[in-house]
N, C-alpha and C positions, 0 to 999 in steps of 0.2 A: 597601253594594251591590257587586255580584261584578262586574267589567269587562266577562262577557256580559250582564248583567241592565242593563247601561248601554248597550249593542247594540239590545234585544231593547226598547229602552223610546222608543228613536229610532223618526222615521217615513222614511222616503225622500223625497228632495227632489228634485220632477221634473229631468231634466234633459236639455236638447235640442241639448247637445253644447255646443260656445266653450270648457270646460275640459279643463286637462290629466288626461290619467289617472292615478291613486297612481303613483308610482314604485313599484319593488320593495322599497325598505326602507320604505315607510309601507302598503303591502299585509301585509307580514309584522309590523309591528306590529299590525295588525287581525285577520291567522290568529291569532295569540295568543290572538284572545276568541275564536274559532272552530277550535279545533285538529282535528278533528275532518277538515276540511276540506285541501284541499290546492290551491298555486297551481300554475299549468301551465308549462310551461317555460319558454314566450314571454310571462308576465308577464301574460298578457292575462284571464284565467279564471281563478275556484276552481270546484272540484269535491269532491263526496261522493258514494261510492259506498256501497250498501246491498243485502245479499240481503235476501227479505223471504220469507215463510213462502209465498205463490205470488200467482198471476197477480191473484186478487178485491186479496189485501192491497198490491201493488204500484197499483192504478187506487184504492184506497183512499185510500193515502196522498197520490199523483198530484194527487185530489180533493182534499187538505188542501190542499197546499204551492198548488193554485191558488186559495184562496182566500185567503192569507197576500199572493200575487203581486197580486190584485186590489185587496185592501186595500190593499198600496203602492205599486200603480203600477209595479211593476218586474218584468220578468216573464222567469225561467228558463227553460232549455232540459231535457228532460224527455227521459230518455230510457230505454227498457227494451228488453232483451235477456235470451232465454233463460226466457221469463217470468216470471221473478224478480229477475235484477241489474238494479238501479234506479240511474240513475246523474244527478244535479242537478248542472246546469254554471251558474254567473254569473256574468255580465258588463254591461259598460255600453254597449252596442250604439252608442249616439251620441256616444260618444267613443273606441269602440275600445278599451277598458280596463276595468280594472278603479275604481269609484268607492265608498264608502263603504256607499253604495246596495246593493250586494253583499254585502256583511259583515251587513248589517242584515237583508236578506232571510233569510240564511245562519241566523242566531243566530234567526231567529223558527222556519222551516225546520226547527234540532235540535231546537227544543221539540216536535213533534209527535208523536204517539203512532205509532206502525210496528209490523207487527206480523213481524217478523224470522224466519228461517228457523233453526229447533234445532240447536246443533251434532251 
C-alpha cells in the first residue's frame, strides 16, 4: 500500500480545538503523501491550485470536493477566480493549524476527476 493510499483510506477525526497544531516538520512529512499540494508560509494552510478547462468544470469539481468535505466532516475553502483558476485551501479552523485532517481531506481531494484546461 502507497503512503497516499494510507491518507486516502483514513477518515477525519472531529475536532473542536484543545490540540496543538502539526508543527512544520510533521506537516511536511504529510506533503510528502500530498506533494502536489503546497504549505503556506505561516505554516498554517495547504493549498492546490488548478486550471480547469472553464467555469461548468470548475463548479463540477467544486461539487466533488464537497461532497469528499461532507463525508469528513472537514470542510475547505473554495475558491475561484477568472473562471477557471481553482484554488483549495486546508486548514483546521479550531485549532488554527494545520491537523492530519488536512492531509486526509487533501489525498481524497487528488483522486477526483477534473477536467483541466489543454495546454
Amino acid at each position: 500500500m502507497s503512503e497516499t493510499c494510507d491518507l486516502t483510506s483514513k477518515k477525519c477525526k472531529p475536532c473542536e480545538g484543545g490540540v496543538a497544531p502539526l508543527t512544520r516538520a510533521e506537516a511536511g512529512q504529510l506533503l510528502k503523501q500530498t506533494p502536489e499540494w503546497a504549505i503556506s508560509d505561516d505554516g498554517i494552510r495547504i493549498t492546490r491550485k488548478w486550471t480547469v478547462k472553464n467555469f461548468v468544470a470548475a463548479m463540477e469539481f467544486f461539487n466533488k470536493a464537497t461532497e469528499v468535505a461532507e463525508k469528513e466532516g472537514h470542510h475547505p475553502d473554495f475558491h475561484l477566480v477568472g473562471y477557471r483558476n481553482v484554488t483549495v485551501e486546508l486548514w483546521t479552523h479550531a485549532i488554527g493549524g494545520l491537523s492530519e485532517n488536512d492531509f486526509i481531506v487533501a489525498a481524497k481531494i487528488d483522486q477526483l476527476p477534473i477536467k483541466l484546461r489543454s495546454a
